[in-house]
Every structure is written in structure tokens, then in C-alpha cells.
C-alpha positions as CSV (number, residue, x, y, z in Angstrom):
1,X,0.0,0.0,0.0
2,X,1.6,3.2,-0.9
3,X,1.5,5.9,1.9
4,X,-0.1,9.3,0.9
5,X,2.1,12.2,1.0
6,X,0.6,15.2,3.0
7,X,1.9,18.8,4.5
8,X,1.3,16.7,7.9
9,X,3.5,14.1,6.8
10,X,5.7,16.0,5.1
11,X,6.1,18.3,8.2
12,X,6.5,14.5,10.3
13,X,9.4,14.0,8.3
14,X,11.1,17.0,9.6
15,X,9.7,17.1,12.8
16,X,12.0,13.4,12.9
17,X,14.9,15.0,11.7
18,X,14.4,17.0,14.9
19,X,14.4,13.9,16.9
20,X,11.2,15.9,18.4
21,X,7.5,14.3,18.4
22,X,4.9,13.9,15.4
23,X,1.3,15.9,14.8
24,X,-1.3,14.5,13.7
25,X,-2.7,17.5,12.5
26,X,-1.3,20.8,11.7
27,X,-4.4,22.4,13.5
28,X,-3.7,20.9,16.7
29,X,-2.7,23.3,19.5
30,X,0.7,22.1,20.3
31,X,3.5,24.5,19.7
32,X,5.4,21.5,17.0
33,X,2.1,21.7,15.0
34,X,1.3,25.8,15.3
35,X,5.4,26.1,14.0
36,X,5.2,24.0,11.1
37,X,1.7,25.6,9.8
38,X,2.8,28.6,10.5
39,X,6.4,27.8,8.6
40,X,5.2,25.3,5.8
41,X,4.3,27.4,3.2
42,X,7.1,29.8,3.2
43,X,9.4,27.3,3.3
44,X,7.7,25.1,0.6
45,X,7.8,28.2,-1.8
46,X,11.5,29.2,-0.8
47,X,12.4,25.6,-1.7
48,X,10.1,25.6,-5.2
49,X,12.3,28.5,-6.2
50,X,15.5,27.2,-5.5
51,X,15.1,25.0,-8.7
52,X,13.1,24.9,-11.8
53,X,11.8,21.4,-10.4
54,X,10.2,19.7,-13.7
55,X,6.5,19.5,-11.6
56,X,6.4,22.9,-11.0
57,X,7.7,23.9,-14.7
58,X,4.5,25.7,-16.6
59,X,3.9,27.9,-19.5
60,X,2.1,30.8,-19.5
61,X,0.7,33.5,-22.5
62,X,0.4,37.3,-20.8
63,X,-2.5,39.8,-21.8
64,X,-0.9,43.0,-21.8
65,X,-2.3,45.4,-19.1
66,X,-4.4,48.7,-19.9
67,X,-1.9,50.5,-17.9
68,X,1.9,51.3,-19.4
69,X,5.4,51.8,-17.4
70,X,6.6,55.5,-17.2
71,X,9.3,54.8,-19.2
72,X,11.8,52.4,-20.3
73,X,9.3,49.3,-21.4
74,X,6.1,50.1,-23.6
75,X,4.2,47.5,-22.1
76,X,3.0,45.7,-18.9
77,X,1.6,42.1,-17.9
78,X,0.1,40.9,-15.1
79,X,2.0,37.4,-13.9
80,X,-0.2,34.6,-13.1
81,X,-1.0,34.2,-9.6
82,X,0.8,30.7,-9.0
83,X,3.9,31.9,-10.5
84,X,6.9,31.7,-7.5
85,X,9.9,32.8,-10.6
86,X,9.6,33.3,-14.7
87,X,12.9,31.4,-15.8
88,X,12.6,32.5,-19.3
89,X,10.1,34.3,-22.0
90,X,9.6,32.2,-25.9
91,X,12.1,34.7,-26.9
92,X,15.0,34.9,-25.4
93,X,15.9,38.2,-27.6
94,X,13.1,40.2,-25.8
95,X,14.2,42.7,-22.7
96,X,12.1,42.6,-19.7
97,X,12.4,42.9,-16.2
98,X,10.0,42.1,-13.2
99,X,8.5,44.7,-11.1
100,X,6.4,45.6,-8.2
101,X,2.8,43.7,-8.2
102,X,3.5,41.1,-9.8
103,X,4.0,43.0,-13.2
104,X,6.4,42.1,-15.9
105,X,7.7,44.6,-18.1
106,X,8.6,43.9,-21.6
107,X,9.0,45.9,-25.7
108,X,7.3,43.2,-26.8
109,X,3.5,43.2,-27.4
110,X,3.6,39.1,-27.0
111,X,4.8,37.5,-24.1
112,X,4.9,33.6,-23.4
113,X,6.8,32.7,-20.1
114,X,7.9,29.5,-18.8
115,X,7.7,29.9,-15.0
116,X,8.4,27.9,-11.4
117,X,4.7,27.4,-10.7
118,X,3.4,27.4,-6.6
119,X,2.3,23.9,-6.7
120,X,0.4,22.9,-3.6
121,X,-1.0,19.0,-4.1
122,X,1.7,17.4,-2.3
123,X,0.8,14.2,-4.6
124,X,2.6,16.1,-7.2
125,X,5.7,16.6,-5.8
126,X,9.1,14.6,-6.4
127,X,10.2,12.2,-3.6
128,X,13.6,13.8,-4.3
129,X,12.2,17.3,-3.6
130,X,10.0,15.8,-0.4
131,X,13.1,15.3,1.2
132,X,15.1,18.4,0.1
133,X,11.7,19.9,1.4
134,X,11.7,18.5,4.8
135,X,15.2,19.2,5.5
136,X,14.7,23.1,5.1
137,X,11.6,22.7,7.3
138,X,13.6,20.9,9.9
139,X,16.1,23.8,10.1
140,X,13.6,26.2,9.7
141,X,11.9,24.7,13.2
142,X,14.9,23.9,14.5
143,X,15.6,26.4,17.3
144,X,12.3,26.8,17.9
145,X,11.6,23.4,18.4
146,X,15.1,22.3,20.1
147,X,17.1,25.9,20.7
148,X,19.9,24.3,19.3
149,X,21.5,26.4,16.6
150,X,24.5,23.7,16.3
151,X,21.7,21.5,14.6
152,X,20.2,24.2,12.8
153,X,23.6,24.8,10.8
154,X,23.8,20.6,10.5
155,X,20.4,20.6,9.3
156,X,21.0,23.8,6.5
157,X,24.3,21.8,5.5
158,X,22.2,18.4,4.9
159,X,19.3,20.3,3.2
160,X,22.4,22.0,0.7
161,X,23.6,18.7,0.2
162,X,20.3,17.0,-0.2
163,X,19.1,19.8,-2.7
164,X,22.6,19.4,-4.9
165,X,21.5,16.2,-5.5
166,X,18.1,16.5,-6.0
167,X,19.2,19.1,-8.3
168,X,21.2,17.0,-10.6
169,X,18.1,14.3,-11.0
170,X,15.4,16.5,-11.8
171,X,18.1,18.1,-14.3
172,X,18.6,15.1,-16.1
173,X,15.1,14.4,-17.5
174,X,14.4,15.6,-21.0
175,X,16.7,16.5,-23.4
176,X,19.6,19.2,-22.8
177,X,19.3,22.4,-24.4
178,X,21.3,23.2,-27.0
179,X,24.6,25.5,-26.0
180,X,24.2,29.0,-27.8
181,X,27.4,30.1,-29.2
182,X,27.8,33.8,-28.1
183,X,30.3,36.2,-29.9
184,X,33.2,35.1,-27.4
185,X,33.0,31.4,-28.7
186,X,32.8,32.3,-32.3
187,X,35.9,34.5,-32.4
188,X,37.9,32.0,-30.8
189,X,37.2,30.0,-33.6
């Protein structure tokens, strides 16, 4: 029977890593449980945007806004409200830049992003990831939980490490994109 991956669960695993005692619940009173619901989203996000993780990849075509920038850009999009970091636009000859509210300011007219999406169904989320996850939740509660920063710098080190690896997996599915030769290559040729 496979287990069912939850934020409970996922917040259990870290809560181990403490050597401190599981929730059942993230709604129960307890300060272990009011820590990690109170943690486990920023630290789900902060670890979803420390990698373009190939679950959370998406694509994404922007409506341009009514309103303009001041100068600079002549136009303005609103980003999609699950988007955590916009790794690269269809065109990577276009200028843009990313601004206050959530805005993303281009030249171009057309905009089609590829993004690191908020994903929140823990179903969807790679084992490798799970534990990079729970390991930057760990020292996240860390102190808190067992006023030990010792451990909290053991547990940082181990989520690094963790997260290297997990790194070099998820980069290894799909086919590698091509290496652009840029005007420093082609004149040493």
C-alpha cells in the first residue's frame, strides 16, 4: 500500500529530523504543530524556487495590461497568480524585467513565459524534492523546536547537500538544451 504524501506528513518528516514528536494535524494546539503551519508554506515556496523542479515547470501567454510603465518598457503584464519565478520568456531576444505587483515589463506586445509554478498538491511533488523539502523545514523549526542552533547549521548543511542532489536528477530528465554560441566562442574559432 503506498503511503499518501501530506503537509502533515511532510512536516512529520522534519519534525523526525528533529528527533522531536509527530502531529497529527497541523491544526492541533501544540507549539510542534502551530510552528510548522505557520512555517510550511514559506518554506515550501523558498524551496520551489530554489530550482526549476520539472513539476512545478509551466507555460504561461500574458494579456498585456491597460496600464503602461513610465518609461523604459512600452508595455505591462500581469503574472499569473501561482507563479513563484519566470525562468525565461519564448524569446530569449526580448528585454524585460519584473517589477512591483506582480507585473512584468517587456517591448514586446507578445509574451509567453515559462515559470516555477506554486504547486500545492503534495501528490505532485518529487520524492527527491520531499526530502530536500523536509530538511529546510527541519532547520527552519529547528531552534524553535530544540534551541539548538548547532543543529540548525547541521540541518541547512544536509538540506544544501540534499538539494545538490536533487538538483542533478530533476536536471537530467528531457533533453539538454542546445549551447548557444555567443560572440566570445565564435571569435575563438
Amino acid at each position: 500500500m503506498a503511503l499518501t504524501t501530506t503537509e502533515t506528513s511532510i512536516c512529520n518528516s522534519a519534525l523526525i529530523k528533529l528527533g522531536a514528536e509527530r502531529i497529527n494535524s497541523l491544526s492541533e494546539t501544540n507549539k510542534r504543530a502551530r510552528l510548522c503551519n505557520e512555517q510550511y508554506n514559506k518554506v515550501r515556496d523558498e524551496v520551489l524556487r530554489a530550482h526549476p523542479w520539472n513539476f512545478a515547470l509551466k507555460r504561461a501567454s500574458l494579456g498585456t495590461l491597460t496600464t503602461t510603465p513610465l518609461f523604459e518598457y512600452d508595455y505591462e503584464f500581469q503574472l499569473p497568480s501561482d507563479c513563484l519565478r519566470v525562468l525565461s520568456l519564448h524569446d530569449n531576444t526580448i528585454l524585460w524585467a519584473i517589477e512591483a505587483d506582480r507585473k512584468l515589463l517587456s517591448d514586446s506586445s507578445e509574451v509567453k513565459i515559462k515559470y516555477i509554478s506554486r504547486v500545492t498538491a503534495t501528490a505532485e511533488y518529487d520524492s527527491q524534492f520531499l526530502e530536500a523539502l523536509s530538511f529546510r523545514l527541519a532547520a527552519d523549526l529547528s531552534y524553535s523546536l530544540v534551541q539548538s542552533s548547532a543543529l540548525s547549521q547541521k540541518l541547512l548543511a544536509e538540506y544544501e547537500s540534499v538539494l545538490s542532489a536533487a538538483r542533478s536528477i530533476d536536471a537530467q530528465e528531457g533533453t539538454p538544451p542546445d549551447l548557444i554560441d555567443d560572440s566570445f566562442v565564435e571569435s575563438r574559432l
